[in-house]
VOBA-1610 file (N, C-alpha, C; in pm, whole numbers, padded with zeros to 5 digits, always signed):
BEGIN
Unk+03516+02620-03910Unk+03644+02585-03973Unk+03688+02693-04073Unk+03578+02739-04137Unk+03645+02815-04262Unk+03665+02948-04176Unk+03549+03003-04048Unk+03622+03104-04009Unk+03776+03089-03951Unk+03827+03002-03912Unk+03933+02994-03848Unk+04055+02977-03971Unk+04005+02932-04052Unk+04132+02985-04168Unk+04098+03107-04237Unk+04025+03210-04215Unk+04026+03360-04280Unk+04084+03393-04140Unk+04080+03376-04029Unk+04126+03434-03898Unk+04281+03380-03929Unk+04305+03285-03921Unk+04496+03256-03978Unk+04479+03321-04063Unk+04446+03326-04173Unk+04478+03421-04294Unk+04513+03543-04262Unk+04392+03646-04212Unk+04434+03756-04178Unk+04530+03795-04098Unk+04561+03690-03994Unk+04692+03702-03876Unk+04814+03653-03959Unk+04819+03579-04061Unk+04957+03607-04162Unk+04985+03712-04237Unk+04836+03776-04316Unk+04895+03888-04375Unk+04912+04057-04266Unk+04873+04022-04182Unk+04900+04126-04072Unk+05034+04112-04060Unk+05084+03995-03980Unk+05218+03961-03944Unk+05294+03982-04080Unk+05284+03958-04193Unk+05355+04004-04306Unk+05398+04134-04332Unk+05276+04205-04347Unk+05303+04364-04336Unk+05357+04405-04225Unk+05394+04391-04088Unk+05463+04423-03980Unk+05560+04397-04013Unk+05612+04324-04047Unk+05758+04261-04108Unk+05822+04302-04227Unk+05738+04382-04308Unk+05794+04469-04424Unk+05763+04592-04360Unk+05684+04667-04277Unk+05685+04771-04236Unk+05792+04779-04154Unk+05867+04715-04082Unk+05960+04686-03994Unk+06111+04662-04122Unk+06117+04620-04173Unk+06237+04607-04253Unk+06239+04739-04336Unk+06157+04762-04441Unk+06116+04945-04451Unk+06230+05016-04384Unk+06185+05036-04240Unk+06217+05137-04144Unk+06376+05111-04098Unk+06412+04934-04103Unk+06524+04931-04058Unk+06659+04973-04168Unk+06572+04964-04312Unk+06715+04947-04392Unk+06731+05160-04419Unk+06617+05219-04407Unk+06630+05351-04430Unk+06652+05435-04287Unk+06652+05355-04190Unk+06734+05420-03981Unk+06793+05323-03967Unk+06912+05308-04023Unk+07011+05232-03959Unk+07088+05275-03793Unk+07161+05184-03759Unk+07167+05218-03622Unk+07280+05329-03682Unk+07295+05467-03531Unk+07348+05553-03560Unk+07524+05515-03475Unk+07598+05507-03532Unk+07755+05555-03458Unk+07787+05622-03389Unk+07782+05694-03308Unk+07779+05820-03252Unk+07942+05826-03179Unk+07958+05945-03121Unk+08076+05940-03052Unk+08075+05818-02872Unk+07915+05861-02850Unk+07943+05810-02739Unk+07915+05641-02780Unk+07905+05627-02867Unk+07921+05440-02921Unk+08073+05411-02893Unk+08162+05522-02980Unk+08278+05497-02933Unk+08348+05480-02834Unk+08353+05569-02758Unk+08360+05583-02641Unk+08312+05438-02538Unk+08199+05407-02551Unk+08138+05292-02484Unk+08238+05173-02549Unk+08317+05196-02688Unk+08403+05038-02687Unk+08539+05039-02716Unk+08551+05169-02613Unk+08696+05233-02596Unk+08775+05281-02716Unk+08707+05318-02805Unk+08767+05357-02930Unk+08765+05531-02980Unk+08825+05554-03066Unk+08855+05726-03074Unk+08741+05795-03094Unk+08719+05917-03074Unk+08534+05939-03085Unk+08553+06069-03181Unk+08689+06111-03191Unk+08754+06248-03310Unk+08881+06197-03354Unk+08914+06270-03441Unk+09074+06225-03501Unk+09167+06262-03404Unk+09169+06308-03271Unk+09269+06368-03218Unk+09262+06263-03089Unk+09195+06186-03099Unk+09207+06040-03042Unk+09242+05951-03080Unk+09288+05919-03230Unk+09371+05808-03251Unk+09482+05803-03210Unk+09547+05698-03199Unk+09628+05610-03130Unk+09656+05485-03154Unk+09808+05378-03116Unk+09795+05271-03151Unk+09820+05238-03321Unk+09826+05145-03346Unk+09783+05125-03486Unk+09718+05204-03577Unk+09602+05265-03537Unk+09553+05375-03603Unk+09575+05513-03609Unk+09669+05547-03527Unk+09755+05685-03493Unk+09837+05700-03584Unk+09919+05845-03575Unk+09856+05878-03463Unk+09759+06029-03466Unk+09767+06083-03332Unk+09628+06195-03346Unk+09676+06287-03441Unk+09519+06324-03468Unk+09566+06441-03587Unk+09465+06597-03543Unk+09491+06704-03610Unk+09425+06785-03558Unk+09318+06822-03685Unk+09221+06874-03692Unk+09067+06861-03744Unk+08995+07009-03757Unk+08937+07058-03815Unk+08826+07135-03813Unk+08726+07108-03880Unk+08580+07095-03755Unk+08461+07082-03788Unk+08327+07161-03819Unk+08283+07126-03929Unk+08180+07229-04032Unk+08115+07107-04078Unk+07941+07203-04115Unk+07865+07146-04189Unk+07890+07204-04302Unk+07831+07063-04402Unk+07826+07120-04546Unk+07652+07076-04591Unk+07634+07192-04662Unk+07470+07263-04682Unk+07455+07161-04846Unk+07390+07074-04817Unk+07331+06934-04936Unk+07152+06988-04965Unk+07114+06880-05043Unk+06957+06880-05047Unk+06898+06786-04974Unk+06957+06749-04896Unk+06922+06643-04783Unk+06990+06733-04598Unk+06988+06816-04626Unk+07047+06945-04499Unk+07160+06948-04441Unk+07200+07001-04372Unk+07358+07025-04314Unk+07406+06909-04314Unk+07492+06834-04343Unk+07585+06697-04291Unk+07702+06766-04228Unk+07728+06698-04097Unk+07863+06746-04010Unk+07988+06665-04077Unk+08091+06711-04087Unk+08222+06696-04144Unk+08338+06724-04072Unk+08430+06631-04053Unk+08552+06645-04003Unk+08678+06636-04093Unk+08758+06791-04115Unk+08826+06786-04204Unk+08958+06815-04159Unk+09029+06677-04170Unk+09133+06651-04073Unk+09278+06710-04169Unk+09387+06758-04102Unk+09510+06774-04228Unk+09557+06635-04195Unk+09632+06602-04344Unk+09701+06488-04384Unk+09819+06554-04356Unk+09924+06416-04431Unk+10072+06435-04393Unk+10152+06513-04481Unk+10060+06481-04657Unk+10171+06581-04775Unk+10098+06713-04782Unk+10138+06834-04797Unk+10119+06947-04836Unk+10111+06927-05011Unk+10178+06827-05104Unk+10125+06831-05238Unk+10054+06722-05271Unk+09982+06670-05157Unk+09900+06561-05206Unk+09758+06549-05239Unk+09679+06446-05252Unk+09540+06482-05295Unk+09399+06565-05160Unk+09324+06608-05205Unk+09213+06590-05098Unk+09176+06432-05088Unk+09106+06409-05004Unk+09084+06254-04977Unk+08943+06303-04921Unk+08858+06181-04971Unk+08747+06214-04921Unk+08638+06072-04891Unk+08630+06027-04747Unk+08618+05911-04729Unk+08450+05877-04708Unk+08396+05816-04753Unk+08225+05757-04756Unk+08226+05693-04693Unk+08159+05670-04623Unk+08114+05536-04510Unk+08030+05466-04586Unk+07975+05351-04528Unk+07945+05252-04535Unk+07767+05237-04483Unk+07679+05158-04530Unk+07503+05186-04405Unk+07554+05138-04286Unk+07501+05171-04194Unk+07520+05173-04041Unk+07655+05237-04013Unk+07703+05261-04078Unk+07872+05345-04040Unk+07871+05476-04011Unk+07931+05525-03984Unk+07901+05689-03953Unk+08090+05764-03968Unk+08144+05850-03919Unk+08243+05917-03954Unk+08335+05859-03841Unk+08301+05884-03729Unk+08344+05791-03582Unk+08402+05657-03665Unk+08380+05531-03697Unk+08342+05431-03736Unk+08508+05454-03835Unk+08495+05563-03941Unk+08599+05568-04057Unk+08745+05597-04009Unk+08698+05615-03856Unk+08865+05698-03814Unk+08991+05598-03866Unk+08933+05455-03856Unk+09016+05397-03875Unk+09087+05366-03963Unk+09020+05398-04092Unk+09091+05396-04232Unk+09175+05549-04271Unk+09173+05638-04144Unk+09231+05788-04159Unk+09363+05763-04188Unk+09408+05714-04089Unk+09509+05739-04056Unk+09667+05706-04233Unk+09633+05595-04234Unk+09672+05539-04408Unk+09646+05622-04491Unk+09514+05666-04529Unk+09491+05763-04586Unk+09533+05926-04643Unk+09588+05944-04483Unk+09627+06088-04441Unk+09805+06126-04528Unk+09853+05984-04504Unk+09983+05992-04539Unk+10010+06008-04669Unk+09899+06009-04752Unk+09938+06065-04899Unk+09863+06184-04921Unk+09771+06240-04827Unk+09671+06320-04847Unk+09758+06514-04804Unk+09674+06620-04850Unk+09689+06700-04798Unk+09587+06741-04688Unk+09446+06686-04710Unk+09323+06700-04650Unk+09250+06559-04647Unk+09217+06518-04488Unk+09113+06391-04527Unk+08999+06424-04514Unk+08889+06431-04596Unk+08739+06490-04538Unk+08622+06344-04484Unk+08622+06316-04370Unk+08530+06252-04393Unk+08379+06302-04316Unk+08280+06259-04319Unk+08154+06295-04322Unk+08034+06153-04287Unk+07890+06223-04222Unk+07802+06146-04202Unk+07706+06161-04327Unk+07696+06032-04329Unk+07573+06047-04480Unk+07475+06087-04394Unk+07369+06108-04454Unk+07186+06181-04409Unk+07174+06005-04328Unk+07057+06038-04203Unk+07042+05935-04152Unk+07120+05858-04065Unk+07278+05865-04048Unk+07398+05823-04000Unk+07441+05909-03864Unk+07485+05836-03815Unk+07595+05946-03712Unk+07506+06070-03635Unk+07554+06177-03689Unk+07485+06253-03625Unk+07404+06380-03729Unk+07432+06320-03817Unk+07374+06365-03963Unk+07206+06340-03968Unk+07106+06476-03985Unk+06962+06469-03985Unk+06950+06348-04119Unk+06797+06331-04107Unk+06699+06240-04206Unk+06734+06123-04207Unk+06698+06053-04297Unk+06708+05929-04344Unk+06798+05871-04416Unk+06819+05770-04411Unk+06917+05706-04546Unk+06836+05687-04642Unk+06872+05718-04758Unk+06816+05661-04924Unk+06876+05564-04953Unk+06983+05491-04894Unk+06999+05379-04960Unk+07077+05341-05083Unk+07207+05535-05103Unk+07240+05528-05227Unk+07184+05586-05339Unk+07000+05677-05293Unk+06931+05706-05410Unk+06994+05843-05406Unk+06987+05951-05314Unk+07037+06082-05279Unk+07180+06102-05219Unk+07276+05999-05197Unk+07364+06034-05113Unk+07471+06048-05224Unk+07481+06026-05374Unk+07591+06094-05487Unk+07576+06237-05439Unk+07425+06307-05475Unk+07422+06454-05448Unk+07507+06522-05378Unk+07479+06458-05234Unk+07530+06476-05143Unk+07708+06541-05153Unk+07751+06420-05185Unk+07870+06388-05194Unk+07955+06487-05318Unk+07898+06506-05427Unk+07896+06613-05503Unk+07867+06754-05451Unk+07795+06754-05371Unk+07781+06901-05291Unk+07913+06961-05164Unk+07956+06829-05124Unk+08101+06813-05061Unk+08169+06826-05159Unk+08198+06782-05255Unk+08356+06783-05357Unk+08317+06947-05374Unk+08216+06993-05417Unk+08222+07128-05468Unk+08299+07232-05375Unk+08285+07229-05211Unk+08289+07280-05077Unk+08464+07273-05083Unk+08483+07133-05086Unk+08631+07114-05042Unk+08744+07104-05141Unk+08721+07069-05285Unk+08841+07081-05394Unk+08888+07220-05395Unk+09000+07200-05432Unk+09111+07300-05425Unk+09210+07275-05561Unk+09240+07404-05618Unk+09234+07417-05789Unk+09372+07311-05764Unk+09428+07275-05862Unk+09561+07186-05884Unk+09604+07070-05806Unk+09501+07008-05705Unk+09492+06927-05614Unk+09415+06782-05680Unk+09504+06700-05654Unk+09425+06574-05708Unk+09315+06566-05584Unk+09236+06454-05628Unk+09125+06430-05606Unk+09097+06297-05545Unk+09074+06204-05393Unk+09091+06064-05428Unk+08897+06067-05352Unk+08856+05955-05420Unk+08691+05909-05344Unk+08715+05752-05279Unk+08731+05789-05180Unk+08741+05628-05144Unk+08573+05580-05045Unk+08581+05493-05038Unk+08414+05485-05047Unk+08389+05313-04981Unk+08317+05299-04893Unk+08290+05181-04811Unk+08130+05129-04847Unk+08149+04967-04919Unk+08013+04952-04926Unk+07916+05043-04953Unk+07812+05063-04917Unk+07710+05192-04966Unk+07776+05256-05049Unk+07895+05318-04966Unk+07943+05443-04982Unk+08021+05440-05096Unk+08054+05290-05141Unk+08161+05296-05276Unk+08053+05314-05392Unk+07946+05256-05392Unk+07848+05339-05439Unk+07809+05441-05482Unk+07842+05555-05356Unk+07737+05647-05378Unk+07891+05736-05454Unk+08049+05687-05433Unk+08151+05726-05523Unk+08168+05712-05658Unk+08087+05608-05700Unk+08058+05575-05851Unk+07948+05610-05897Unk+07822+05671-05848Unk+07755+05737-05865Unk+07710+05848-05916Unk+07844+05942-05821Unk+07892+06068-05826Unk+07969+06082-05946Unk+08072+06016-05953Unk+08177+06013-06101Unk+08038+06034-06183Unk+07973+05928-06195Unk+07924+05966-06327Unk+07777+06032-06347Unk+07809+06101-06281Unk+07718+06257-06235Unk+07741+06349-06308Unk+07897+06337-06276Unk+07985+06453-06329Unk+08020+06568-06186Unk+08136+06551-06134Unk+08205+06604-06036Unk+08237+06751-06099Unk+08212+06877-05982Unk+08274+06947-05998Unk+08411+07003-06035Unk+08441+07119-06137Unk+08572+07128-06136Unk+08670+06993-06220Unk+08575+06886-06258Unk+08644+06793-06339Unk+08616+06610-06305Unk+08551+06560-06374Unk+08535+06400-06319Unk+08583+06289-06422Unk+08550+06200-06460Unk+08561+06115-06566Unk+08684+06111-06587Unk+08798+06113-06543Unk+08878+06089-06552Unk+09007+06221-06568Unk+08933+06311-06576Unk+08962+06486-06569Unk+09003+06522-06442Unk+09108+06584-06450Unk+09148+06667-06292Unk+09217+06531-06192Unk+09236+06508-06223Unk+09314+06401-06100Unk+09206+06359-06036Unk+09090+06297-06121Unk+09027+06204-05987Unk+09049+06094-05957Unk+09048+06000-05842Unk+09133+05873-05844Unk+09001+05815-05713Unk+08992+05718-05767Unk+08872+05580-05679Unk+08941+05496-05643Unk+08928+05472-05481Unk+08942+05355-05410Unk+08771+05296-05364Unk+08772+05195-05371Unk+08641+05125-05369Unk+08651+04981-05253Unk+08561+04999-05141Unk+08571+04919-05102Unk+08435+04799-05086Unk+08442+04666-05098Unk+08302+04590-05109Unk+08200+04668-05166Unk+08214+04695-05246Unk+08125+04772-05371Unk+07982+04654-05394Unk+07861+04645-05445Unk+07762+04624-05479Unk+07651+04675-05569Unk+07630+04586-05666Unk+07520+04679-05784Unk+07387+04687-05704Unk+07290+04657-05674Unk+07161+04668-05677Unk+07126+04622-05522Unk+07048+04753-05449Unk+07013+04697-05270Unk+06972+04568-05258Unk+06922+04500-05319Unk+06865+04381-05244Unk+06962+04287-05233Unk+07091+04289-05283Unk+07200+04222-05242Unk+07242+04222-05100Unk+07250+04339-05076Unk+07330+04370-04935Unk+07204+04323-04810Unk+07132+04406-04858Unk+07008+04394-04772Unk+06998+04256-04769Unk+06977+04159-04832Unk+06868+04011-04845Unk+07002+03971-04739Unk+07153+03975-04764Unk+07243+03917-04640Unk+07246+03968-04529Unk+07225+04070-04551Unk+07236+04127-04354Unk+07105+04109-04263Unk+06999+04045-04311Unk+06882+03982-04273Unk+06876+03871-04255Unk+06959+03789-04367Unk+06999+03675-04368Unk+07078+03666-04240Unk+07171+03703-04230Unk+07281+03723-04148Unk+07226+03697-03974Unk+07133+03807-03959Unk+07057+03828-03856Unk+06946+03715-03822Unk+06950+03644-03882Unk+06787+03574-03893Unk+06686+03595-03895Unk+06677+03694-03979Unk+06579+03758-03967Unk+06469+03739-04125Unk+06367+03726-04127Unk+06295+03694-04268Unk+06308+03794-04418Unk+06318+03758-04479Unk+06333+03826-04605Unk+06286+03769-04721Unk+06244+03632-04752Unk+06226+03590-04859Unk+06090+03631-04911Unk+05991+03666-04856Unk+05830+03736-04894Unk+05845+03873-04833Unk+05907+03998-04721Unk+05899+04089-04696Unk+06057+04207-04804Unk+06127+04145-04826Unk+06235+04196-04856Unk+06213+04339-04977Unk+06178+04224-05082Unk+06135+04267-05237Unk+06037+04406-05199Unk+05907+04369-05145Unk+05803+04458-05080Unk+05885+04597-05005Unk+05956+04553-04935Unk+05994+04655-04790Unk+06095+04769-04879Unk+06153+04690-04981Unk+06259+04843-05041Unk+06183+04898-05140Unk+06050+04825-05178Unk+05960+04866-05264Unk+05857+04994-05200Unk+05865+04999-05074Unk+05793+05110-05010Unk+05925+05167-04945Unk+06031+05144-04936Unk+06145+05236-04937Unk+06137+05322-05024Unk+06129+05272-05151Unk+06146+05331-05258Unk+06089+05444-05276Unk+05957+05442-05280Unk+05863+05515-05313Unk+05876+05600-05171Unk+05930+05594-05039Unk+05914+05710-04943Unk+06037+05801-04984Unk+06206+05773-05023Unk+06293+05794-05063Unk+06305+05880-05228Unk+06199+05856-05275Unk+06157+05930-05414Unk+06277+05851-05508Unk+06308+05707-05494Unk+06378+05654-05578Unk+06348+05603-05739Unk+06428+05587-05791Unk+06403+05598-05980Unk+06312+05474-06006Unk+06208+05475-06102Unk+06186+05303-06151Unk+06287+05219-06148Unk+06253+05104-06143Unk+06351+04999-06196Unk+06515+05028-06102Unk+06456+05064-05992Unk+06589+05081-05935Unk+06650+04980-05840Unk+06571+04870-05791Unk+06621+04759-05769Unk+06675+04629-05863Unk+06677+04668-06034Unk+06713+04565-06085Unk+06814+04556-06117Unk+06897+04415-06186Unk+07027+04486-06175Unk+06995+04577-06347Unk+07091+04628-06384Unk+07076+04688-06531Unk+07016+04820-06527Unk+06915+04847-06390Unk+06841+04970-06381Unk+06951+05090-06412Unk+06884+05223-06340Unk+06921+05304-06318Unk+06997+05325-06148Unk+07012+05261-06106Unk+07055+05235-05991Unk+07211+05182-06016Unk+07175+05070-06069Unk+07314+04930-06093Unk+07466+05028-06124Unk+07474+04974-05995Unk+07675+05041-05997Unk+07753+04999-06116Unk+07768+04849-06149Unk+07757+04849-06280Unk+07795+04893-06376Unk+07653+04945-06433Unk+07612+05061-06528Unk+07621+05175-06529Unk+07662+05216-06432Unk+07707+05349-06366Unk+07895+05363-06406Unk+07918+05221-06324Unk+08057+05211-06365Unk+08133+05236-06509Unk+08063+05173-06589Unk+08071+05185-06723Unk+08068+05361-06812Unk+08016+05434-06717Unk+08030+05575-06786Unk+08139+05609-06731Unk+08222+05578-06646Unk+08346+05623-06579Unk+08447+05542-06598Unk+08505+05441-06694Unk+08564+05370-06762Unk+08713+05523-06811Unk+08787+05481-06754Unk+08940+05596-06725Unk+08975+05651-06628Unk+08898+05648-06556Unk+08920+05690-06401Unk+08988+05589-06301Unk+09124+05636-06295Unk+09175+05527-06193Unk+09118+05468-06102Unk+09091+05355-06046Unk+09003+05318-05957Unk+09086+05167-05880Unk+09067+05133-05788Unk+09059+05039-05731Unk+08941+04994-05653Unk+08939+04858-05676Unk+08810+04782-05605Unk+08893+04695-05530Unk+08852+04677-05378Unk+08914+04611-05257Unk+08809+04541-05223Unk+08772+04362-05221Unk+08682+04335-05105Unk+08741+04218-05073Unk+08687+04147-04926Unk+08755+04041-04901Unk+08691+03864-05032Unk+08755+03803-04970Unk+08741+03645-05103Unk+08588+03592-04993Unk+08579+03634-04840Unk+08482+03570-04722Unk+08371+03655-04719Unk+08401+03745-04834Unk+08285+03884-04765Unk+08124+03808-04788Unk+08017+03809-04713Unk+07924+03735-04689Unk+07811+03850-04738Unk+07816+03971-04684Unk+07732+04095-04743Unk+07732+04177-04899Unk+07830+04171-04904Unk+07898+04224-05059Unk+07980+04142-05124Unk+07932+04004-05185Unk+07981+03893-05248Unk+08101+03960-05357Unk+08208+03857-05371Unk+08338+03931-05471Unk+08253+03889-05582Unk+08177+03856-05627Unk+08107+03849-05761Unk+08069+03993-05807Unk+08011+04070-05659Unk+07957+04194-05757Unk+08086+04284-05790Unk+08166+04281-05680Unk+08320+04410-05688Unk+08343+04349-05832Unk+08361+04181-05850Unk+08411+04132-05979Unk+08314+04211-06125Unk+08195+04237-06090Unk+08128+04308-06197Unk+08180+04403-06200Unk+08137+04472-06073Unk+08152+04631-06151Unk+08343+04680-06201Unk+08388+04550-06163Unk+08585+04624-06172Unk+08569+04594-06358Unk+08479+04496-06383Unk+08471+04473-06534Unk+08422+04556-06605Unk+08308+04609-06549Unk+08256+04764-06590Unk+08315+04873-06639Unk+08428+04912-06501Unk+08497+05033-06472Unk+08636+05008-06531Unk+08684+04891-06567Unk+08808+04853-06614Unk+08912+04894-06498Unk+08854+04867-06360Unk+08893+04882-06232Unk+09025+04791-06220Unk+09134+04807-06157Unk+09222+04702-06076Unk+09107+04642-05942Unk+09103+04523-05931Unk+09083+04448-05804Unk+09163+04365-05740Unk+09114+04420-05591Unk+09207+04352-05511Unk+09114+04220-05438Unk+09109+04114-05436Unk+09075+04060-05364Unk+09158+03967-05205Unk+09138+04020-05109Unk+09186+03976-04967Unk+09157+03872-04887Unk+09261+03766-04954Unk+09215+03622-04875Unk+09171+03608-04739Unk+09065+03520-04663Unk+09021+03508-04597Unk+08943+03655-04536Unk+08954+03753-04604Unk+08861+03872-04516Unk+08733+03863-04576Unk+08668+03866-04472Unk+08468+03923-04457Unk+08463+04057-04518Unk+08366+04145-04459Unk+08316+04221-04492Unk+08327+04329-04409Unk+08376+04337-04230Unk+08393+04419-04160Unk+08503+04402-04079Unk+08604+04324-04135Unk+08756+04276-04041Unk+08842+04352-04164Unk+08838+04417-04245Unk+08934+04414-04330Unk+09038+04519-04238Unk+08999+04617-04166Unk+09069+04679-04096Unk+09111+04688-03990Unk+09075+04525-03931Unk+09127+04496-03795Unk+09198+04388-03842Unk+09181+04239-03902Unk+09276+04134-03890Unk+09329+04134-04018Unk+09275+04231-04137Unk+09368+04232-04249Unk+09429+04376-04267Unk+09454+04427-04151Unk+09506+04599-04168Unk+09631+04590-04239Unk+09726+04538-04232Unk+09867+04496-04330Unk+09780+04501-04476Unk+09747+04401-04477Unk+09749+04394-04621Unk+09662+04527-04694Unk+09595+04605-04614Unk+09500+04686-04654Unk+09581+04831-04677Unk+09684+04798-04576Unk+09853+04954-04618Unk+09906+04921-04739Unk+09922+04782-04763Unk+09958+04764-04894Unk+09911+04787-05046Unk+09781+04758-05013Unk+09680+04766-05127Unk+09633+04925-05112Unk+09612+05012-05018Unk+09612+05153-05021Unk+09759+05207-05102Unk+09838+05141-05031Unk+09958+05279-05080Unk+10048+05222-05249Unk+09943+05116-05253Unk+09985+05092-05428Unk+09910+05120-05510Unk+09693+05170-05448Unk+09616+05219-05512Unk+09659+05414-05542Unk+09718+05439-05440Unk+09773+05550-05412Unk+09907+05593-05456Unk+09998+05555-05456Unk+10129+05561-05512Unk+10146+05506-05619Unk+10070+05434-05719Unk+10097+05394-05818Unk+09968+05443-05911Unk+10038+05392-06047Unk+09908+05372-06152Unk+09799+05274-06127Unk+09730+05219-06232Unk+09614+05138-06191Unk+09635+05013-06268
//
């Protein structure tokens, strides 16, 4: 008898560690976007394939830009104003540049340049995802590449990626941040601390999290070379707290009132932080905002954009 409960025993904590070794791996290789994803669900796979609603095509030149995480590929599409800002769009985890075409197009029409890009780990971009720990750098190593002297500046930024835009601000952006040089934040389903996003999209999936979760970003952590205390909220991580050093920087925060992954509680923090405008979008989730709430999302762009804050 007693061997047969050290034999369950050991076959739970086996099965435990498979299940944080397995969540580990899934939240830092997310699935990749690729062109031929697109393609497979009939959707644009470059900017010179939009069309429809999201049109229309635009023409592009593609370059890597040289980070501490290695080349990231970039598509740097022209916009519609010749005196308008650079635009520079973040994806989202599991999103890739393919994936962003769709928010181009809105974008473009106030822009002189839209840059968007694969984070590390994404798309077709080498390594891993950090999860937000390395991808400000990143993104700072792009603003340096693509600003252009007397040119405003906009970071618009998806989940993760609104993140890794508030991050960066208070990094300190090349050429001018904090509210210096025309920088201007659009923020979309923003979130302070990973285990938010993460604990729902597991949730979501059915997948276990309540004993592997905590553990699995805890050996994220440490493979990613992430800060102490970087899963709490208040850490060195917490968007937040981050937000709060960038307090003058025009910004908008966009998430839906349904979003299930990035609860409006946290956008509601950090817009309190950042002394952000928020938008909140009745009945939208977390990944429809640009298919069944695209209206309202031209609206709330071209008043984050054409107006003050």
């Amino acid at each position: 008898m007693v061997g047969a409960i050290l034999y369950l025993g050991l076959g739970l904590v086996i099965a435990w560690g498979a299940m944080t070794l397995y969540t580990a791996r899934t939240l830092t290789r997310p699935p990749r976007r690729t062109a031929g994803w697109a393609v497979a669900r009939g959707r644009a796979s470059t900017p010179e394939e939009l069309s429809g609603e999201y049109g229309p095509p635009r023409g592009f030149e593609e370059w890597m830009v040289k980070t501490t995480r290695g080349e990231l590929p970039v598509w740097d599409i022209r916009g519609d104003d010749p005196g308008g800002a650079v635009t520079i769009i973040t994806h989202g985890w599991g999103e890739s540049r393919v994936v962003t075409l769709m928010r181009v197009n809105e974008l473009a029409k106030r822009s002189r340049r839209v840059i968007v890009w694969d984070l590390p780990g994404h798309g077709d971009a080498p390594g891993v995802c950090t999860l937000g720990v390395h991808e400000p750098a990143c993104l700072i190593a792009l603003v340096e590449r693509v600003r252009e002297q007397g040119a405003g500046l906009v970071l618009f930024g998806s989940s993760l990626g609104a993140g890794v835009c508030i991050a960066a601000c208070a990094a300190g952006l090349p050429g001018g941040g904090g509210g210096v040089g025309g920088v201007r934040l659009v923020l979309e389903a923003p979130y302070r601390v990973p285990p938010t996003p993460a604990r729902n999209v597991l949730r979501s999936r059915a997948l276990p999290w309540r004993l592997n979760l905590i553990p699995a970003l805890w050996l994220a952590g440490l493979r990613i070379g992430a800060p102490t205390g970087w899963l709490r909220a208040g850490g060195p991580f917490d968007r937040s707290a981050l937000g709060a050093r960038v307090r003058g920087v025009p910004m908008t925060i966009i998430v839906g009132d349904r979003d299930e992954t990035c609860p409006p509680e946290e956008a509601e923090a950090i817009a309190g932080a950042c002394g952000a405008r928020l938008e909140v979008i009745r009945g939208a989730g977390h990944l429809d905002l640009w298919t069944e709430h695209l209206g309202k999302m031209r609206e709330v762009i071209n008043a984050a954009l054409g107006g003050g804050r």
